[in-house]
C-alpha positions as CSV (number, residue, x, y, z in Angstrom):
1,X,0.0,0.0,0.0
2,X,1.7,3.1,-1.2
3,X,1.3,5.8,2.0
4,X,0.4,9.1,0.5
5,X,2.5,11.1,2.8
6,X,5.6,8.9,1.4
7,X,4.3,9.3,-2.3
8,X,4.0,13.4,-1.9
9,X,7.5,14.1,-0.1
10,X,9.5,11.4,-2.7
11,X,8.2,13.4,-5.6
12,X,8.9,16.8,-3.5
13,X,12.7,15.3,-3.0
14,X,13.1,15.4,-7.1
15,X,11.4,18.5,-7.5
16,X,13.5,20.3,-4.9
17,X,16.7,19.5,-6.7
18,X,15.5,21.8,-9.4
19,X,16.5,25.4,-9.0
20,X,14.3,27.6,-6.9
21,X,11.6,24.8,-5.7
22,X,11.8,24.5,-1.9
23,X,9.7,23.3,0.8
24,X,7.8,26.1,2.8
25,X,5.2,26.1,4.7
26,X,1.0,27.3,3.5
27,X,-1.3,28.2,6.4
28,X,1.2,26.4,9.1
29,X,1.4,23.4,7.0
30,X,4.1,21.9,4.8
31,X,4.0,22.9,0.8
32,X,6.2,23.4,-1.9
33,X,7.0,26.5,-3.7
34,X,9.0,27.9,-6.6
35,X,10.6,31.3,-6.5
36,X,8.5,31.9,-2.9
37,X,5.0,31.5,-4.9
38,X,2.7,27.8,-3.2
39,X,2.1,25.3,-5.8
40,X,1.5,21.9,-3.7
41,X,0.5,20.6,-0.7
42,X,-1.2,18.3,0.8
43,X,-4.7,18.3,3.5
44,X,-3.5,18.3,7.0
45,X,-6.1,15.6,7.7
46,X,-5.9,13.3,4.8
47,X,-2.8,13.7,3.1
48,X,-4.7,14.2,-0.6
49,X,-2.1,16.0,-2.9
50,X,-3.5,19.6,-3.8
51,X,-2.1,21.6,-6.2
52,X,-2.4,25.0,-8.1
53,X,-3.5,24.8,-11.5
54,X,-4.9,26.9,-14.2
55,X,-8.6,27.0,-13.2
56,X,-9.6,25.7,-16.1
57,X,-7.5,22.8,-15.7
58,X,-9.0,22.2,-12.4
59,X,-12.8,22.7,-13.7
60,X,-11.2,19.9,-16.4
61,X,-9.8,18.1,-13.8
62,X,-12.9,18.3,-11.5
63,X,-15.7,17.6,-14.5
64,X,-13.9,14.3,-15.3
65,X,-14.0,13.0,-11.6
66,X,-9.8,13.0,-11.2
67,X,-9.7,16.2,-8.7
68,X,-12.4,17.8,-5.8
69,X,-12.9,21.5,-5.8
70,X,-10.4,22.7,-2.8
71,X,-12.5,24.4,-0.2
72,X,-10.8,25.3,3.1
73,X,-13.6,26.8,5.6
74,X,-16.5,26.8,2.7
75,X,-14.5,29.3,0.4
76,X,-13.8,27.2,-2.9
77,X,-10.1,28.5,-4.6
78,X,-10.9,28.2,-8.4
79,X,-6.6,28.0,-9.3
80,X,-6.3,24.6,-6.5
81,X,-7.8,21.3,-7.1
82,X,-7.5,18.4,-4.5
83,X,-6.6,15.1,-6.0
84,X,-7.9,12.3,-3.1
85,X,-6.4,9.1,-5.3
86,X,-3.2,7.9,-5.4
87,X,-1.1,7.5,-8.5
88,X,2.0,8.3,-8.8
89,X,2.2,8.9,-12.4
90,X,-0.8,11.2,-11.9
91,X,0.6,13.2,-9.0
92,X,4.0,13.2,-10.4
93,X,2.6,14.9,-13.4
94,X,0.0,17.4,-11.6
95,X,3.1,18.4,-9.5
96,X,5.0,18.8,-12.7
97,X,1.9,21.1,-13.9
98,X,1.5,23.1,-10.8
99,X,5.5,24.0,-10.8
100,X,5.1,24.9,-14.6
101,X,1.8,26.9,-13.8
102,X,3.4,29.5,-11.0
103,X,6.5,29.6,-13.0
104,X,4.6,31.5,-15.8
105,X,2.8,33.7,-13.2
């Protein structure tokens, strides 16, 4: 059984060897940024991997059943999708996206 906490921070390691990604933290809780700006995370209750995205990658994501709107204290973020499933080719490339997606910003 692949342990999502184990999955997020092995993909983290290989992202943080690239220039500028480091860990941080988002709201007290562990993330990933690149050049200071949040791009990943994951839920302080359930580990699910969240990630800022285009938002019309997330409504893409969210319409085909992959991702969850992300909706701390009732207030949904239209640019950050929740992704409660575990795949590691999936998360590897939404983490890929997300880095790409606040590089441009």
């Amino acid at each position: 059984m692949i342990v999502k906490n184990q999955l997020f921070w092995s993909i983290a390691e290989k992202l943080m060897q690239q220039e500028n990604v480091e860990k941080g933290t988002m709201m007290g809780f562990p993330c990933l940024r690149y050049n200071g700006n949040f791009f990943a995370c994951q839920h302080h209750k359930t580990d699910d991997l969240i990630v800022k995205l285009d938002a019309s990658r997330v409504t893409e994501l969210i319409e085909h059943g992959t991702g969850e709107p992300f909706s701390p204290n009732g207030r949904v973020f239209r640019e950050w999708v929740l992704i409660a499933t575990v795949d590691e080719g999936l998360w590897r490339k939404l983490l890929a996206e997300a880095k790409t997606f606040v590089s441009n910003t």
